[in-house]
N, C-alpha and C positions, 0 to 999 in steps of 0.2 A: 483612325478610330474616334468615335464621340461615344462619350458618356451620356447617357438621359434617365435621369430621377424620375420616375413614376408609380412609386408608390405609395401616394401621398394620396386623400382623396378630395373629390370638385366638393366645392365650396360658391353658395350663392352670392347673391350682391350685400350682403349681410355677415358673412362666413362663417356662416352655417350651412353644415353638410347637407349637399343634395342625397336625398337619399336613392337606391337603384328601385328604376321602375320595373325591376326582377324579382325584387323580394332581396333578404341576407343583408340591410343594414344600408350603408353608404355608399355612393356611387366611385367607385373606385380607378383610379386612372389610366392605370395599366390593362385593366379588366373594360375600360372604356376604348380603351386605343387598338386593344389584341381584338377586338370586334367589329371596329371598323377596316381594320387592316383584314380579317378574316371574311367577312360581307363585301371586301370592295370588288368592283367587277376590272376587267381589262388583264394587261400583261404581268407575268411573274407572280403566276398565282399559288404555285410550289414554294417559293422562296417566301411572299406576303402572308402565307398558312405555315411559312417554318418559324418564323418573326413572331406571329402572333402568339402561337404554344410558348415560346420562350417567354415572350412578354406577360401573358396571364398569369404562368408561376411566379416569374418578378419581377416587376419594372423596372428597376437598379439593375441596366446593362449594360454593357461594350456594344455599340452596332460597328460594323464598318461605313466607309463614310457614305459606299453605295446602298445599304439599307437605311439609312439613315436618313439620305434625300429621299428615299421611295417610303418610310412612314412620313416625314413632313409632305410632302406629296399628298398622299391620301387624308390626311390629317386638312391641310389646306383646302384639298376638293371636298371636303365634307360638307352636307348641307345640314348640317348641326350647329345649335344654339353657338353665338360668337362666345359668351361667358364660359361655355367649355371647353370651344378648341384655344380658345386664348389663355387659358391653363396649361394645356397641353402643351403649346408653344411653348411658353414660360418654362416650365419643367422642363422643356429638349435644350433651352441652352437658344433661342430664337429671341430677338431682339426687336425686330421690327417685320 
């Protein structure tokens, strides 16, 4: 089991909050990561849509350590800004 803190939110090169280009304030982590795991294509798309529901309610979760490499996974192939996913990294407990 790992642990991963996401409910913290991104923060610029400044640190100050990016705000969500959704509207409702700050771009939020959990709410950032439960979207890309929900948008991502390929295998385990039941289990990548079960992750995500949980993760948007609250980012502060137990994964097992096989959901765990499947969000760093999708998190990693993201073609999103590096200053986000390397938050996200940072939050999961990823070091290099």
């Amino acid at each position: 089991m790992k642990t991963v803190k996401l409910n913290g939110v991104m923060l610029d090169l400044k640190g100050m909050e990016i705000k969500n280009p959704a509207g409702g304030g700050a771009l939020k982590m959990n709410e950032f990561v439960a979207n890309l795991l929900a948008f991502s294509k390929g295998d385990n798309a039941l289990r990548k849509l079960s992750i995500a529901q949980a993760m948007y309610l609250d980012g502060d979760m137990e994964l097992e350590d096989a959901d765990y490499k499947l969000v760093k996974k999708i998190v990693d192939g993201s073609d999103t800004s590096a200053i986000l996913l390397a938050q996200v990294l940072t939050a999961m407990g990823v070091t290099e």
